[in-house]
MIVO-621689 format. One record per residue (C-alpha): x, y, z. Coordinates in Angstrom, 3 decimals, always signed. Last residue first. Layout:
// residues N
BAFI        xx        yy        zz
BAFI         X         Y         Z
...
***
This chain:
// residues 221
BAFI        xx        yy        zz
BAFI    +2.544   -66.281   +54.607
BAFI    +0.516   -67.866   +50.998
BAFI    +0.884   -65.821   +48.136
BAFI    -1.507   -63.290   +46.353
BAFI    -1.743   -61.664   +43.030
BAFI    -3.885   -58.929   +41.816
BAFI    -5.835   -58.252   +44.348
BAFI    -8.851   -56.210   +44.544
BAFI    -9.795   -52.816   +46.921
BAFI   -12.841   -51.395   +46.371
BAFI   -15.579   -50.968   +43.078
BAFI   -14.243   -47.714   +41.739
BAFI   -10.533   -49.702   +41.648
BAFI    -7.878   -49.363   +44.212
BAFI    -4.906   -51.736   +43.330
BAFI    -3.823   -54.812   +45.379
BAFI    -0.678   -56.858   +45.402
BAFI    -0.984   -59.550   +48.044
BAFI    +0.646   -61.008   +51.107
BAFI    -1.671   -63.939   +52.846
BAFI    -2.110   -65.368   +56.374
BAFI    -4.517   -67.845   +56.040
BAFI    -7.592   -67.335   +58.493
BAFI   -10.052   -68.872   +56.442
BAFI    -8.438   -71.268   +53.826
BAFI    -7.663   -69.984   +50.144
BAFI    -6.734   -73.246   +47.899
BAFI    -4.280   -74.077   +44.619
BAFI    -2.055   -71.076   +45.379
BAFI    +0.629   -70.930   +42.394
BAFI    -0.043   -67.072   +42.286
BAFI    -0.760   -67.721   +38.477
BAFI    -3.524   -70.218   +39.623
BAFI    -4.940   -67.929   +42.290
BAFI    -5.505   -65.604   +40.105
BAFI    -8.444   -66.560   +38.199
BAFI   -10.314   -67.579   +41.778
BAFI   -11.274   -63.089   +42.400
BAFI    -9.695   -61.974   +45.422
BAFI   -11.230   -58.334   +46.850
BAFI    -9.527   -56.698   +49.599
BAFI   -11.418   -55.705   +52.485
BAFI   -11.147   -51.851   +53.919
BAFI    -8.454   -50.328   +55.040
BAFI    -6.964   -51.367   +58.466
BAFI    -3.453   -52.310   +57.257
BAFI    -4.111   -55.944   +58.110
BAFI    -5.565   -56.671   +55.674
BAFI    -9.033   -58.568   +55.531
BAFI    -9.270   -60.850   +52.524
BAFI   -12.110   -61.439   +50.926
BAFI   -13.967   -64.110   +48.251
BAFI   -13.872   -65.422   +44.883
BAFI   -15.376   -67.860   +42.260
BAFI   -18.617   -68.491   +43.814
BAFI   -17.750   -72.386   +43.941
BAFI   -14.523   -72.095   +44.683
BAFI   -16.178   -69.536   +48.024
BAFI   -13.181   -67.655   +50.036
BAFI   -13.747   -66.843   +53.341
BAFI   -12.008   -63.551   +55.708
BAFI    -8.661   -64.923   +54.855
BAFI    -5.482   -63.165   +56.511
BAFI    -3.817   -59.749   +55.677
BAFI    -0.981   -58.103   +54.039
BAFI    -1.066   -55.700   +51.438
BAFI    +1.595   -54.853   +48.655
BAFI    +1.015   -51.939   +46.266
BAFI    -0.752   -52.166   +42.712
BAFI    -0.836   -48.756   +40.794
BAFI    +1.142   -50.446   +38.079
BAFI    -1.034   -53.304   +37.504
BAFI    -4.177   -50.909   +36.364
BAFI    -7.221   -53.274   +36.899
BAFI    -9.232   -54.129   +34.046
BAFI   -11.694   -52.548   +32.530
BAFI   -15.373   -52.375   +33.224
BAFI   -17.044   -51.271   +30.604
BAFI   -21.085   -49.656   +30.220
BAFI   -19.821   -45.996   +31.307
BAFI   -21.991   -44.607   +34.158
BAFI   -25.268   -42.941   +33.147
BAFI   -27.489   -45.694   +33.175
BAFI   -27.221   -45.871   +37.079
BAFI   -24.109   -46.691   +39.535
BAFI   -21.813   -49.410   +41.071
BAFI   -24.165   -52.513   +40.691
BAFI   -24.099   -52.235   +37.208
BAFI   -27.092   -50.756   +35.415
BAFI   -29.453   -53.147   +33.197
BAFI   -29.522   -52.914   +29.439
BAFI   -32.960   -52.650   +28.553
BAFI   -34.641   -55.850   +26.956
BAFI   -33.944   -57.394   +23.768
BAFI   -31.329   -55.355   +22.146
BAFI   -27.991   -54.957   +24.117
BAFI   -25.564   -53.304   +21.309
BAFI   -24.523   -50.799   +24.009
BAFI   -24.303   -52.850   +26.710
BAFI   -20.067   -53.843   +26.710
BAFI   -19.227   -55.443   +29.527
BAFI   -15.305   -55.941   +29.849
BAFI   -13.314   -57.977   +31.666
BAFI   -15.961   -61.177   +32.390
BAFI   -14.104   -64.389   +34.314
BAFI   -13.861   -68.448   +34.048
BAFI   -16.426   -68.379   +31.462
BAFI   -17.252   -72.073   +31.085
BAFI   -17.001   -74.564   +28.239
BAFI   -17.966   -77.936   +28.140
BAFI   -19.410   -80.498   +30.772
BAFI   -15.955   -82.879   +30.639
BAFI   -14.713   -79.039   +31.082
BAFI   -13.126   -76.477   +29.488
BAFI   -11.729   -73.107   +30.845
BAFI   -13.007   -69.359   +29.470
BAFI   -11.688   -65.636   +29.648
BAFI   -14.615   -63.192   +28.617
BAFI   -14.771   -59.767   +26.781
BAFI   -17.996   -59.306   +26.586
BAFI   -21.015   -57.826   +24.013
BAFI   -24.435   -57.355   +25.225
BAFI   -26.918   -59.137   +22.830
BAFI   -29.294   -60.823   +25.520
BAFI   -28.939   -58.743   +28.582
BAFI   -26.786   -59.097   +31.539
BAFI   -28.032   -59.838   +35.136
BAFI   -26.115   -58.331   +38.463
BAFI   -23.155   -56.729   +37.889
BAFI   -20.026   -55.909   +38.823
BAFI   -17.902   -57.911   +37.414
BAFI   -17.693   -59.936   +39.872
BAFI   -21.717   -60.229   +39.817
BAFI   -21.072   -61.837   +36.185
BAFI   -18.544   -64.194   +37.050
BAFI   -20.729   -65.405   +39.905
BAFI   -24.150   -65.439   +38.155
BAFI   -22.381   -68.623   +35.946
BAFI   -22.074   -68.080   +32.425
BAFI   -21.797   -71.206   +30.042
BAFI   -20.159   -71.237   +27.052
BAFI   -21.332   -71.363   +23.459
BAFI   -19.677   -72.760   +19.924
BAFI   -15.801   -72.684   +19.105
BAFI   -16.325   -70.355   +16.494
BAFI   -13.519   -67.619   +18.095
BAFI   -16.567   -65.056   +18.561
BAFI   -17.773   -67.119   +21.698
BAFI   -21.855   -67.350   +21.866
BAFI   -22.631   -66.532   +25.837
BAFI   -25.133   -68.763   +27.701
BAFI   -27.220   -68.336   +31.355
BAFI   -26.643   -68.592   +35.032
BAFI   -28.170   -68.199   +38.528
BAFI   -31.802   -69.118   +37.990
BAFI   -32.973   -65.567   +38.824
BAFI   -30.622   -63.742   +37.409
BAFI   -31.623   -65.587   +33.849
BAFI   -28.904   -64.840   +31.058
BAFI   -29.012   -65.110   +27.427
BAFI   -27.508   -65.320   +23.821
BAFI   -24.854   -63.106   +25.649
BAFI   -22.174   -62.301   +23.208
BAFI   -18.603   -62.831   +23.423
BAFI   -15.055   -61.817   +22.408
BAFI   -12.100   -64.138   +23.961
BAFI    -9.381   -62.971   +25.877
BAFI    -6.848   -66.155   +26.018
BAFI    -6.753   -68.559   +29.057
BAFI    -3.396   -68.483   +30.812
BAFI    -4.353   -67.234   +34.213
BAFI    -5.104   -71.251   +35.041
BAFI    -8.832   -70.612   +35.489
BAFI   -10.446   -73.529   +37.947
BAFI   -12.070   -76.537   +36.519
BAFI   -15.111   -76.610   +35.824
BAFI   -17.006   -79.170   +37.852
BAFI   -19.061   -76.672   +40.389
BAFI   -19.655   -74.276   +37.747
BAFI   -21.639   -77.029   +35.390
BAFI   -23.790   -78.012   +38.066
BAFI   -23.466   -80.121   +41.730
BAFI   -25.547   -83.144   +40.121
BAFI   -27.340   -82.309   +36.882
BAFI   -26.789   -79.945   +34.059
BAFI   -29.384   -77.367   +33.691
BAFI   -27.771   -75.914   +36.653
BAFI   -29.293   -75.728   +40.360
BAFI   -28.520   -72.239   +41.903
BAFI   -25.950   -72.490   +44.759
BAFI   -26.741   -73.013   +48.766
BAFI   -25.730   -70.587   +51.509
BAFI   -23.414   -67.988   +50.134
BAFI   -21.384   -66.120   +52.281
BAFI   -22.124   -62.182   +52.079
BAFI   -19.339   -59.601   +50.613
BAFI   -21.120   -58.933   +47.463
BAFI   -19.124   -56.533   +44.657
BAFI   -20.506   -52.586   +44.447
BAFI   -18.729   -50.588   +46.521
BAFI   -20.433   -47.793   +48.647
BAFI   -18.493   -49.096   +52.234
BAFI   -19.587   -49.447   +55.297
BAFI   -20.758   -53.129   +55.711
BAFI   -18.066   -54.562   +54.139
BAFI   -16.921   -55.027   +49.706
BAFI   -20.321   -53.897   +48.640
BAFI   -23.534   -52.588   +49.818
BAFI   -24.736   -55.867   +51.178
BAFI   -27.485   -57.651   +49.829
BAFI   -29.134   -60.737   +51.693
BAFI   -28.456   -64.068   +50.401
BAFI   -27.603   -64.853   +46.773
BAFI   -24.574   -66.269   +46.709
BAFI   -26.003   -69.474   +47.763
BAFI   -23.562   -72.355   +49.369
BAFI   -22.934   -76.002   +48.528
BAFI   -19.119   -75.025   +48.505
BAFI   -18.226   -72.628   +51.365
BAFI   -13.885   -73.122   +50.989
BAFI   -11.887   -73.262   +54.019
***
């Protein structure tokens, strides 16, 4: 069961559970930021990420933490895209300055485009304000976040801790006693899963990354 009309941003959690030094938010949401764009908002009528969207290179014109979202430029000429807080906090962070260069998968909408997910950060050509650190470390970690190594994936079973559409992701817990696996929305498409219900039994493939546990690919038990 999905927690749509919920806020990401309640209290702050160390990362993946309660005892563990990751860096991606484990707490339900409550309520959403209000878009620029009416009604439920832009994220909440995009439509989900197929696994088939090209890479596209980005740069952030500008992003507001506080209100929950913000514009990248695209580098294929196709115009701007929205950025919702959620695909940035999944990739571990939590704001992104103006002039920070991504590496973004988008979807279309009736609203426009969306980025769907964030691969890469790049800060280094940041110029309006300092580049903030990610949520796993300080100014001296390495600006990128890459993407999972497939080949180091193993299979995990578990069931649905909550999943949030609207956030784009949520947490499995497996049943091998390890800590919670990670599910970002964008593969849920390729998995042929349309929806993650609490309590679903699930099998995954899941690689260790410096932020926990994520899955690659799940399908329903």
């Amino acid at each position: 069961m999905s927690s749509k009309g919920r806020d990401f941003r309640g209290p702050r959690k160390r990362g993946f559970d309660d005892d563990a030094p990751y860096s991606y938010d484990a707490p339900r949401p409550s309520r959403p930021p209000r878009s620029p764009f009416g009604g439920g908002g832009f994220a909440d009528s995009a439509p989900p990420p197929t696994g088939n969207e090209p890479t596209v290179d980005a740069v952030v014109k500008w992003f507001k933490p506080e209100k929950g979202f913000g514009f990248v430029e695209l580098g294929n000429g196709t115009g701007d895209a929205f950025l919702h807080i959620g695909a940035v906090q999944a990739a571990g962070y939590d704001a992104l300055p103006p002039g920070a260069k991504l590496k973004v998968t988008v979807t279309s909408s009736v609203k426009g485009q969306q980025v769907s997910r964030v691969l890469e950060v790049d800060l280094s050509s940041a110029t309006s304000e300092r580049a903030p650190p990610s949520r796993g470390g300080g100014f001296d970690r390495p600006p990128r976040r890459q993407a999972p190594d497939p080949s180091t994936a193993v299979s995990v079973s578990g069931k649905v801790k909550w999943f949030d559409e609207t956030k784009g992701f949520g947490f499995v817990q497996s049943n091998d006693g390890g800590k919670d696996v990670f599910v970002h929305i964008s593969i849920l498409g390729p998995s042929g899963v349309n929806h993650l219900a609490e309590g679903q039994p699930v099998t995954m493939q899941v690689v260790d990354t410096a932020k926990g546990r994520e899955a690659l690919s799940i399908t329903l038990d």
